[in-house]
C-alpha positions in Angstrom: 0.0 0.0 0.0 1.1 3.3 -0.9 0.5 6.4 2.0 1.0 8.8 -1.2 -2.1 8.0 -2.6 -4.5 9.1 0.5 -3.8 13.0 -0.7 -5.7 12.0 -4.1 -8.5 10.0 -2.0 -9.0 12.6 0.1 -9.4 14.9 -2.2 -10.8 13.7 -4.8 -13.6 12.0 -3.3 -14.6 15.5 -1.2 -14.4 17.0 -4.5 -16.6 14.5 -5.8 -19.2 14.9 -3.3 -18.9 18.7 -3.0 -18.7 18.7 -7.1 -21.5 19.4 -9.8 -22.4 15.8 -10.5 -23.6 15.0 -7.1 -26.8 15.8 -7.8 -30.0 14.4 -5.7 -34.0 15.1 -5.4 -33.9 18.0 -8.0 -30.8 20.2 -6.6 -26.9 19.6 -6.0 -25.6 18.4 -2.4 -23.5 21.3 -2.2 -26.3 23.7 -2.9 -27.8 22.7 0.4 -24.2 22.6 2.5 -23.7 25.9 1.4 -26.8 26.8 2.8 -26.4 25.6 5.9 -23.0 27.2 6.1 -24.0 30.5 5.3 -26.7 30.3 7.9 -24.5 29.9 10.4 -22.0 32.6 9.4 -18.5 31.4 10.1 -18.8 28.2 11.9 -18.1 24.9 10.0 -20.7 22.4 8.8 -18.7 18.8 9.2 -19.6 15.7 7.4 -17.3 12.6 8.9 -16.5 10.3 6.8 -14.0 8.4 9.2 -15.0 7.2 11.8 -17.7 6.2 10.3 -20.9 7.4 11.8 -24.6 7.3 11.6 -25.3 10.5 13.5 -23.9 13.5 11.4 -24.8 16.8 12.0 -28.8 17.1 12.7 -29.2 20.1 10.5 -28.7 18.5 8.0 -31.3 17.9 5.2 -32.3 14.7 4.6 -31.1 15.1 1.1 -27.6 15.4 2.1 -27.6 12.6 4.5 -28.9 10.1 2.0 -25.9 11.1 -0.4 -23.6 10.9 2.3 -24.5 7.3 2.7 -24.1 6.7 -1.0 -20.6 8.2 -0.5 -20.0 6.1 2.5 -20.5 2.6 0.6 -18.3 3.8 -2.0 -15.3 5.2 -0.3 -13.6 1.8 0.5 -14.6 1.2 -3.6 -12.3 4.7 -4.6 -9.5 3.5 -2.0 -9.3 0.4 -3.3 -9.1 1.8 -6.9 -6.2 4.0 -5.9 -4.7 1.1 -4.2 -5.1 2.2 -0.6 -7.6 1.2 2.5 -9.3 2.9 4.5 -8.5 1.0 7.5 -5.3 2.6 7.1 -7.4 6.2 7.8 -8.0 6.8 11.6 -9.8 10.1 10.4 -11.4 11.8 7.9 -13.7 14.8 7.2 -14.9 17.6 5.1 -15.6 21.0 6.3 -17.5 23.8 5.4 -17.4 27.4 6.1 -18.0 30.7 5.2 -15.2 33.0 5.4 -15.2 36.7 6.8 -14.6 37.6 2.9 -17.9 35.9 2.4 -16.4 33.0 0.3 -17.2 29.0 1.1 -14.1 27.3 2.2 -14.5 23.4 1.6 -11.7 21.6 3.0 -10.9 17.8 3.2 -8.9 16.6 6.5 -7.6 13.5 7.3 -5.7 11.2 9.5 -3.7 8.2 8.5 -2.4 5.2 11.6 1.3 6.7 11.3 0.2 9.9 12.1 0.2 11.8 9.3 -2.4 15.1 8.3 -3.9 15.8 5.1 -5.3 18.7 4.6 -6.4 20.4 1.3 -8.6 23.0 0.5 -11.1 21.6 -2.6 -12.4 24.5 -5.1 -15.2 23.2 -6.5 
């Protein structure tokens, strides 16, 4: 296994989710994080991908949450495609934030079992 090839994971696959083809129930996913992280003006909407978990943040929309557990059955699929596992992640997830400039920050973080960070900011 190659360590190298978690910085395209991670990336890639928040891009993908944060991206123009996830698209579910008449609108894009991002349309409704962006929302959501405008409403709250600064502080960070966090989807976890690693550990993974049932009980992401309750606001939310349903919408989102059933993408995200699309995303969630397909993750070990995209490791394994770039020839890495995920049980080799301890953490991983993607934030979301308004800036003081106004702009949405989306930004993929993640921890691997020798304790290494990625972090990379994803323009989508």
């Amino acid at each position: 296994m190659k360590y190298k090839h978690f910085k395209p994971l991670v990336h890639n696959f928040t891009h993908s989710f944060m991206g123009g083809c996830n698209f579910h129930d008449g609108r894009f996913i991002f349309e409704d994080v962006y929302d959501l992280a405008i409403k709250r003006s600064g502080q960070k909407v966090i989807i976890q991908w690693l550990p993974k978990t049932e009980h992401q943040d309750t606001e939310l929309t349903k919408r989102v949450k059933e993408s995200i557990r699309f995303y969630q059955q397909w993750l070990p699929k995209m490791a394994k495609g770039l020839g890495v596992s995920i049980d080799n992640l301890v953490e991983y997830q993607t934030e979301v934030y308004l800036t003081k400039t106004r702009q949405i920050n989306v930004r993929a973080i993640a921890l691997d079992d020798r304790g290494k960070r990625y972090e990379y900011f994803v323009w989508v």
